[in-house]
N, C-alpha and C positions, 0 to 999 in steps of 0.2 A: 404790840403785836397785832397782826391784821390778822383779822377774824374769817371764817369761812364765807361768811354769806358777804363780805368786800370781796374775795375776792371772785365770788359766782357774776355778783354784780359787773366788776371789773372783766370778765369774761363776755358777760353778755353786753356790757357796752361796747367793745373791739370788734363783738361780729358784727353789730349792726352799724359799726362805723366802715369798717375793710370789708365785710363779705365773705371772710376768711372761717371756716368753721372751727371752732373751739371746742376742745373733750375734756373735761376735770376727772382725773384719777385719784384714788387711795389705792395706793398699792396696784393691783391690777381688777378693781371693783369703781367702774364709772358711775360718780357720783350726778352729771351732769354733762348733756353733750348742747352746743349752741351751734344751730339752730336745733329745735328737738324734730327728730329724724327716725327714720327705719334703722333697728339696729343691724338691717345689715349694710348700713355707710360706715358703720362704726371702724374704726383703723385697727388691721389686723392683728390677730393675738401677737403672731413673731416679735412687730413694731412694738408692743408695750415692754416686750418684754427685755428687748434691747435697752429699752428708755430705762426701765426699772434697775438697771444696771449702770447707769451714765455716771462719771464720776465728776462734772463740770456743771457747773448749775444750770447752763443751757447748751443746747447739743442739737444738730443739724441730723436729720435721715433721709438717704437717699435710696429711691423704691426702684423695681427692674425697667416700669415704664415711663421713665425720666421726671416726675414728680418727687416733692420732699416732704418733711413736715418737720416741726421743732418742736422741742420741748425744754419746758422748764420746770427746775425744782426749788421750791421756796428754802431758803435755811432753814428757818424755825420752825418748819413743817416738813420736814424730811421725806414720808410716806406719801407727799400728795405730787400730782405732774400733771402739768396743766400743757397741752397736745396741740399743737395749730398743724393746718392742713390735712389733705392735702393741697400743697401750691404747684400750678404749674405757667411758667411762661405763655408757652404756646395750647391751646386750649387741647383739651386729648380728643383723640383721633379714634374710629371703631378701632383699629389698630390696641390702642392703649384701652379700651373698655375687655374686649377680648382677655387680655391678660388680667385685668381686673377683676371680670366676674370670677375668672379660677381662684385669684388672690385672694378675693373678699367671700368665696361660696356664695354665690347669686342665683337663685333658684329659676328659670324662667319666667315664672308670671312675674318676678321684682323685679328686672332685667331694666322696663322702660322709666319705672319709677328712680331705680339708682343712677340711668345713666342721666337721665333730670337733673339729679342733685346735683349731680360732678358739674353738670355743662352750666349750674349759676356760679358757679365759683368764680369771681374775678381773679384772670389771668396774672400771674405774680411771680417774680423769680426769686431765685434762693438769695438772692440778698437782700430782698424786699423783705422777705419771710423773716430772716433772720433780723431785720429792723427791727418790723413790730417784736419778734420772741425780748430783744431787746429791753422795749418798753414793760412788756411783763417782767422782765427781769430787777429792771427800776424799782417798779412799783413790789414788789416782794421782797427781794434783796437788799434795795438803797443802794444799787451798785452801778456804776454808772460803763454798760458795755454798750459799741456799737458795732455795728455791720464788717465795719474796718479794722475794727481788733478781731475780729471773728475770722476774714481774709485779708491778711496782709500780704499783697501780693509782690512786696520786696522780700519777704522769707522764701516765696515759691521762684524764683530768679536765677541763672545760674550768671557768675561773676567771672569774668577773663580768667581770674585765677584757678578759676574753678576748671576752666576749661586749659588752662596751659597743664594742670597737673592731670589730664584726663589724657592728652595725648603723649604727654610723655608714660605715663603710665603702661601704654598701650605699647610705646615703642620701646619698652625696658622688657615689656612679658615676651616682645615679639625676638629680642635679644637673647632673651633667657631659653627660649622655643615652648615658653612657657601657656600652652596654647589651653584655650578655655573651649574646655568639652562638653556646656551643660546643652549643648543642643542634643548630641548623641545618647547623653543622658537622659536626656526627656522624651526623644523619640520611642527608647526603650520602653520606658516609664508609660508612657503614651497607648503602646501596641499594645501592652496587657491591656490596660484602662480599657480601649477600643475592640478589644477580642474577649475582653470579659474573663481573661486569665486570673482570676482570683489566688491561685496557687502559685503562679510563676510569679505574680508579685509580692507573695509573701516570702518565697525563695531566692529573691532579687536582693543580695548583698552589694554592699557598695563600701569600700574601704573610702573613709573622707580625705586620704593623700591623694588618691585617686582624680576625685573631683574638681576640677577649677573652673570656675567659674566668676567674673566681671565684678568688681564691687563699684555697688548701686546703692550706697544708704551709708550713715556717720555711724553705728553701729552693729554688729552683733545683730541684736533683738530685731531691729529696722528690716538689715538686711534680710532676716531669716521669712518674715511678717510679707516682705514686697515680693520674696522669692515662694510663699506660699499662696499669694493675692493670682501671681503668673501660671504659675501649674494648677491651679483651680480652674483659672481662666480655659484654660488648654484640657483638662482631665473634663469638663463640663462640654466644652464642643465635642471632644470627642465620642462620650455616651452621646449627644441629644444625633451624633453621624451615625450611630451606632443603633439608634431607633428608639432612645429613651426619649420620655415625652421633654417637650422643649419649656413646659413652666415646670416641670419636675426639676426638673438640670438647674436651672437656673435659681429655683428658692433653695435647693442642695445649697448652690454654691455661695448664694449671698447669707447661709447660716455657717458656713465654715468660716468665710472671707470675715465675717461679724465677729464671730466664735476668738477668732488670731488674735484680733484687735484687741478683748479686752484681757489677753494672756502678757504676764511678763515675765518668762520663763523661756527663755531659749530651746530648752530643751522639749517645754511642753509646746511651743511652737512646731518643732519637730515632728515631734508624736503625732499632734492633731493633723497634717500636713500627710502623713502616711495613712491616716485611717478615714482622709478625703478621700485619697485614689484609692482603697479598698473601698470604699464603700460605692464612687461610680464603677467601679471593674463591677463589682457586685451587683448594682444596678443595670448592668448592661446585661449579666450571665442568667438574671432572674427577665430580663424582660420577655414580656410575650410575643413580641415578633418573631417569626418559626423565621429559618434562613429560605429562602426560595427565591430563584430568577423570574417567576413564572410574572408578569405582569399585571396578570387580573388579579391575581392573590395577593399582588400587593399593593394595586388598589384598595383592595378590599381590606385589608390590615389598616392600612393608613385612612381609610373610613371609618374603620368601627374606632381607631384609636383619635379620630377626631371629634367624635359626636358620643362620649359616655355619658354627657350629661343629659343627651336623648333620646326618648322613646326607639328605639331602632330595631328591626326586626331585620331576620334571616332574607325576606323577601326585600326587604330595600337596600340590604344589603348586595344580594344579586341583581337589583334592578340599576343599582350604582356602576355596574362592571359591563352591564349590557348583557346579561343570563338570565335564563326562566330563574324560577326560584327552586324545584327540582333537579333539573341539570347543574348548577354551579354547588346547592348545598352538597350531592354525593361527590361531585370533582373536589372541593373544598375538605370534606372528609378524607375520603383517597389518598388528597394531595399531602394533607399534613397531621391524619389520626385525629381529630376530632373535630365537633361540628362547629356551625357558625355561632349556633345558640350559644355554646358552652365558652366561646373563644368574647363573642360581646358581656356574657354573663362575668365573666373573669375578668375583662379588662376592667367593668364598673365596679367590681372589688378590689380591683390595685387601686386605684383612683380613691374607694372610699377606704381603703389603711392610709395613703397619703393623706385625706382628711382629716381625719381621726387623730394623724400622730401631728401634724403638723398646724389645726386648728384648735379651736375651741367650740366650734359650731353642733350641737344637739342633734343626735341621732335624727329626731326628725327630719331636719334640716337636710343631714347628708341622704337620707333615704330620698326625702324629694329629689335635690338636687340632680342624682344619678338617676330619677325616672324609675324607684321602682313603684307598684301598686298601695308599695306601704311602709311602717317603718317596721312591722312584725315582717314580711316579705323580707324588706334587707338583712336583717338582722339571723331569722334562717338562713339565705342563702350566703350571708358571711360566715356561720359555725359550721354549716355543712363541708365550706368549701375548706377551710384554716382550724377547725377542729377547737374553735374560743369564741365567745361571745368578741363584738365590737367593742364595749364597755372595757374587757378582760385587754385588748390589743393596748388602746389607747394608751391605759396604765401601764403596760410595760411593753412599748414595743420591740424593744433589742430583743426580748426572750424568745418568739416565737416567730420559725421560720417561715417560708412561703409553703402551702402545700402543692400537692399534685394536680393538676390538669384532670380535671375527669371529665369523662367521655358521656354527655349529658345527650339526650333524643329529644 
């Protein structure tokens, strides 16, 4: 049996042969990361906890800004998962740090040290990646996988046959006038999602005679799984049109989309799929964008909702829109019942319950991160605002609603 410290060893010989960063896990407590780093490079809580779950001894993840990582699980050590990457082909872009700092909680002053780290990683694709996971596999298992059993790209192919039963298919439904409605379907589906009608899509019956739509998959399960991956896709544009934040929308969806995956339940497929679109219609109906044509107001919305994680005041606020800092705060007021202060002090509180519920990153942390003076500062103007300590949210966030908007001076 191979021992721990082969295979810490065997970890730190791969990075400094590839350049590829190595994490050793127990459970979800890092025993040892290669190279030794800021823990905030560390790979985000979601990703462990996906891995934690894997039912294949090694297993590919793919992140929202086009990087992967792999993992492997020893047999005879069940509890341990040894984390490569992340890898990416083409080197990331400020484009792809941007979404990263959200992803990873990146405080400003860490900002130029993290994006450091990322820019040594030699450049690497997922079939590179999944070589080397490969080789640790060997070396743990005795098993001999490569790259090419991992993508067999004659399984993903479609075959003449494949394709003659596809239009006959089409021209038997078209015989029968057996006509596939899920677009009208979805559209429906859609409006609530996009309107935030929380109500009308719970009142939304649909008899399954009703519904026809296209078969796309050799099963049931497949089918129900690829048809829940699509109206994610769709239910997720639709909040981020709708003025939810666009890394919010998007880790939603790639926790649902994950969530399907490891269901084998048809029916809890189902389930989970309906309480996607309630829960963007929800995020749409809670968001804090007030409705208004007014243009400077919605500059100014789409500013404070761009910069939580900075220092921002009422006055840069108005300086952004081209207003004194008097004239646009009482128009601002006026326009939509409360002030600038009260509407940035709120947005950096939805931002820090998305942290909370969706990290693992220490009060501290998230108090920096969102710019306040402190972590007793955040942590007041969290219970003042939601009537629970932050601690209290994290541990159970389904319980407690959003509160009220108050009108702060």
């Amino acid at each position: 049996m191979i021992s721990l410290q082969d295979i810490k060893d065997f970890c730190y010989l791969n990075y400094l042969d590839s350049g590829i960063p190595v994490y050793l896990y127990q459970k979800d407590t890092l025993l040892q990361a290669f190279p030794e780093q800021s823990p905030c490079t560390y790979p985000p809580k979601h990703y462990l906890e996906e891995f934690a779950d894997m039912t294949d001894n090694i297993a590919p993840l793919s992140t929202p800004y086009g990087a992967y990582y792999a993992a492997i699980k020893p047999k005879d050590l069940p509890e341990l998962r040894i984390v490569l990457g992340p890898a990416n082909f083409i080197p990331f872009t400020d484009a792809d740090f941007h979404a990263m700092y959200t992803e990873y909680v990146v405080v400003q002053e860490e900002r130029a040290a993290f994006k450091a780290f990322f820019q040594l990683i030699p450049p690497i694709g997922l079939k590179g990646l999944m070589s080397k996971a490969a080789v640790f596999h060997y070396f743990l298992n005795h098993e001999m996988r490569t790259h090419f059993d991992l993508f067999d790209s004659d399984r993903t192919s479609i075959s003449p046959d494949q394709t003659e039963k596809h239009v006959e298919s089409i021209y038997q439904q078209k015989e029968d006038f057996h006509h596939n409605n899920s677009y009208e379907i979805e559209s429906m589906i859609l409006h609530f999602v996009e309107s935030g009608d929380v109500d009308g899509l719970k009142s939304m019956t649909l008899q399954p005679s009703s519904i026809h739509t296209g078969t796309f998959a050799p099963n049931q399960l497949r089918q129900l799984k690829n048809s829940h991956i699509v109206m994610t896709a769709l239910a997720t544009r639709s909040a981020i049109s709708s003025g939810v934040d666009t890394d919010d929308a998007f880790q939603m969806s790639d926790l649902y989309i994950q969530t399907a995956e490891k269901l084998n339940d048809p029916a809890a497929v189902q389930s989970l799929n309906f309480q996607m679109l309630l829960a963007f219609a929800q995020k749409v109906k809670d968001k804090l964008i007030p409705k208004t044509s007014d243009e400077a107001l919605q500059q100014a919305i789409r500013y404070v909702l761009q910069h939580t994680n900075c220092p921002i005041t009422a006055a840069e606020v108005a300086e952004h829109v081209g207003f004194s800092r008097s004239y646009f705060s009482t128009y601002f007021k006026e326009q939509l019942g409360f002030t600038i202060s009260a509407f940035i002090l709120r947005c950096k509180l939805e931002e820090g319950k998305h942290l909370l519920q969706f990290t693992d990153k220490p009060l501290s942390v998230i108090s920096n991160y969102l710019c306040f003076s402190s972590q007793s500062h955040f942590q007041t103007a969290f219970k003042k605002q939601y009537g629970i300590t932050p601690l209290q949210f994290r541990k159970q966030p389904e319980l407690y609603g959003r509160g009220l908007l108050e009108d702060e001076r």
